[in-house]
N, C-alpha and C positions, 0 to 999 in steps of 0.2 A: 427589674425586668419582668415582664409579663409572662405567661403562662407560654402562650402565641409565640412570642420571639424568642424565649427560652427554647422553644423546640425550631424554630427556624435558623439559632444560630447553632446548631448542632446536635442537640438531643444529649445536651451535658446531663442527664442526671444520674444522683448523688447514687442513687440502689439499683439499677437496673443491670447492672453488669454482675451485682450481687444476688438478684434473685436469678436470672439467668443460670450461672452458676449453680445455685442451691437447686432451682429445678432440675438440669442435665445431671447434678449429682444424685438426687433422687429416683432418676428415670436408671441410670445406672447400677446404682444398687440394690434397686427391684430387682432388674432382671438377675442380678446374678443369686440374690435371695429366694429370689422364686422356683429356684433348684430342688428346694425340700420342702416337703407336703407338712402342713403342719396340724395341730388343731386346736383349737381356742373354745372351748364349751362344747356345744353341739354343730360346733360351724368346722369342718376341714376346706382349706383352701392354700393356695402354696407360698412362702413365706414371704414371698415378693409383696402380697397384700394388705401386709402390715406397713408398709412404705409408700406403697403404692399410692393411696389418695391423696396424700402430701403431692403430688402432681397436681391435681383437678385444683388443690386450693388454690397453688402460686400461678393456675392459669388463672384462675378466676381474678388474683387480684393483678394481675397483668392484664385485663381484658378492662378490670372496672376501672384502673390508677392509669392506662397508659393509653388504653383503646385497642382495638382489633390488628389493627397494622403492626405493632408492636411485638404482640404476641403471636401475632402470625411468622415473625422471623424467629423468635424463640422455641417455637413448637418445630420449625424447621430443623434446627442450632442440633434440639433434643433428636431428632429422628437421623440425623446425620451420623451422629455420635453412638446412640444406637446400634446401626448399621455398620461404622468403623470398630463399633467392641465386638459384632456377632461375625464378623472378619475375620478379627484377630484371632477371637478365639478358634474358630473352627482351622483358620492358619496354621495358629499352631498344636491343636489337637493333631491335626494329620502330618506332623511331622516327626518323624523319626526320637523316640526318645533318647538320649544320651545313654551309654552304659553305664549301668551302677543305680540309675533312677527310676527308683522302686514307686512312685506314684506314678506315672501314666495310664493306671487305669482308674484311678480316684480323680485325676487332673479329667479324663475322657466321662466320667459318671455327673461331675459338677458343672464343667465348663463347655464340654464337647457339643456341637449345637447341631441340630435335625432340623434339616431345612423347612420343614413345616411349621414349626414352632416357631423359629426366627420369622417368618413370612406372616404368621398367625399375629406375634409380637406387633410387629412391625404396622399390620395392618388395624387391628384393634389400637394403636398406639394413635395412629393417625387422624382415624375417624374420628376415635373420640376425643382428643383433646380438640380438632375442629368443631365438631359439634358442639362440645361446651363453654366455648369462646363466642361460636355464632349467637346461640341460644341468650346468651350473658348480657352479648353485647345490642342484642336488639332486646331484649329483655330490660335493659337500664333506660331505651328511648322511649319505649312505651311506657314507664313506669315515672318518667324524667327523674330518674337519679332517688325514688325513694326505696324506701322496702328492700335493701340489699339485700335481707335475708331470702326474699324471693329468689332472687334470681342464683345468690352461689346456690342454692340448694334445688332451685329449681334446672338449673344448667348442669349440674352434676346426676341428676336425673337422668337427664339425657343420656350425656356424654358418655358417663361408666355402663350405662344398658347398651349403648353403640358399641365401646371399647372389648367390654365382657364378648359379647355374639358375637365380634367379628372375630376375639383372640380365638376363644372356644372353637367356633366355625372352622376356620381356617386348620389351625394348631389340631383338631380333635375327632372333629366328625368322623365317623367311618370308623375309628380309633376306637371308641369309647363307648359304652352301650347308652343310647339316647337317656335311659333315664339316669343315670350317674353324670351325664355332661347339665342335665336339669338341675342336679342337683348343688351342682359345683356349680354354675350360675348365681343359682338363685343364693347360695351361701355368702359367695365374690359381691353380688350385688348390695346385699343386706351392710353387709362391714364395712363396704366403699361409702355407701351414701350415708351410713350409721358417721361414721368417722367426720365427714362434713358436717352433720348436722352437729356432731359434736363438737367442732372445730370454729363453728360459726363465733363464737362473741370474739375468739381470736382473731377471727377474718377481721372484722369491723374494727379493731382495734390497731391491725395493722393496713387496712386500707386509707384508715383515719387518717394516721399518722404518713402514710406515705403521700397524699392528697398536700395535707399541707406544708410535707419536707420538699418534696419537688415540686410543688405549684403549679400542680397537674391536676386537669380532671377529665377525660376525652368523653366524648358523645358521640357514639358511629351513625351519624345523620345519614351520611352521604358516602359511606365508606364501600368501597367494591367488595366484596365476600369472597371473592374469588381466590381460594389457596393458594393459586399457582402465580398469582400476581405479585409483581416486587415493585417495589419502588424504594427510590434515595431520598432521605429528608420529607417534609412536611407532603402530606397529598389531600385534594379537597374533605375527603373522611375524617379529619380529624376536626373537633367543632367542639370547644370550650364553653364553658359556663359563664 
């Protein structure tokens, strides 16, 4: 079966519901890691950031192994889920502790959520994994499929300076004194795209290998950009090799 009609007779493939998975778990345990401020050398930044770029990679190799459309439902999947933990959590912070149970204020310090940070999250979340999907994926047309390390590295550029400013922005401004939000930036920024660049011959190795386990390769010739757009099954965007 060809590449083509593998995706036209249902979108069977063998990893996708696997890295799925392993992304929304990652987006998850960011955020609830990013409770405690940490520091690694000269770098503070909150613990969620050590986890955190493990997002940018598995978009990126869902952008390069499946195409846009694909990962455009997955970054969906992720912001859904998100939104259903920053729910719950705030659910049941504001509910009544039991008697006897002496953590609700340690439960309210870690999990308890401030609508502005969830907002902040939510929105730096969005931006930037769109942004370094778009960048990726018209980045591999112009380049016809060479030079990978351009574009994860180059799309993660983007993406984490969108995600960084929009979480910060939202979550901090006004909060924070301008130059301490500078500096948490620029700290978040350096680690996120250190961490890619560091991560890169891993990309390529499992890019490799997923290309030719599911006898995929997408080309977003033609593909609509449009986030808010769905479709079911095959749509003219998707264009094989």
């Amino acid at each position: 079966m060809t590449a083509v009609s593998a995706v036209r007779a249902g979108e069977r493939f063998r990893q996708l519901d696997l890295i799925t998975a392993s992304f929304v778990a990652v987006l998850l345990i960011s955020n609830v890691a990013s409770t405690k401020i940490v520091q690694m050398g000269p770098f503070q930044f909150d613990g969620g950031t050590v986890l955190f770029p493990l997002s940018y990679i598995f978009g990126d190799v869902l952008t390069e192994v499946y195409g846009f459309r694909r990962s455009r439902r997955v970054i969906w999947i992720g912001f859904g889920w998100i939104a259903v933990a920053a729910l719950v959590f705030g659910l049941i912070d504001a509910l009544p502790a039991a008697p006897g149970y002496e953590f609700a204020p340690a439960f309210h310090a870690i999990l308890g959520q401030t609508p502005r940070i969830v907002a902040g999250s939510l929105a730096g979340y969005w931006a930037g994994e769109f942004s370094n999907s778009f960048v990726l994926a018209r980045m591999k047309v112009l380049t016809n499929g060479r030079w990978l390390w351009t574009r994860t590295i180059g799309s993660t550029l983007v993406g984490e300076a969108v995600d960084t400013f929009f979480f910060l922005g939202v979550a901090f401004l006004g909060v924070l004194p301008f130059a301490l939000l500078r500096a948490v930036f620029v700290s978040n920024y350096i680690f996120k795209v250190g961490v890619e660049v560091l991560f890169t011959p891993l990309t390529y190795l499992v890019v490799t290998r997923l290309k030719r386990e599911e006898g995929i390769d997408v080309y977003d010739r033609t593909t609509d950009f449009n986030p808010f757009r769905f479709r079911a099954g095959g749509e003219p965007g998707d264009s094989f090799r």
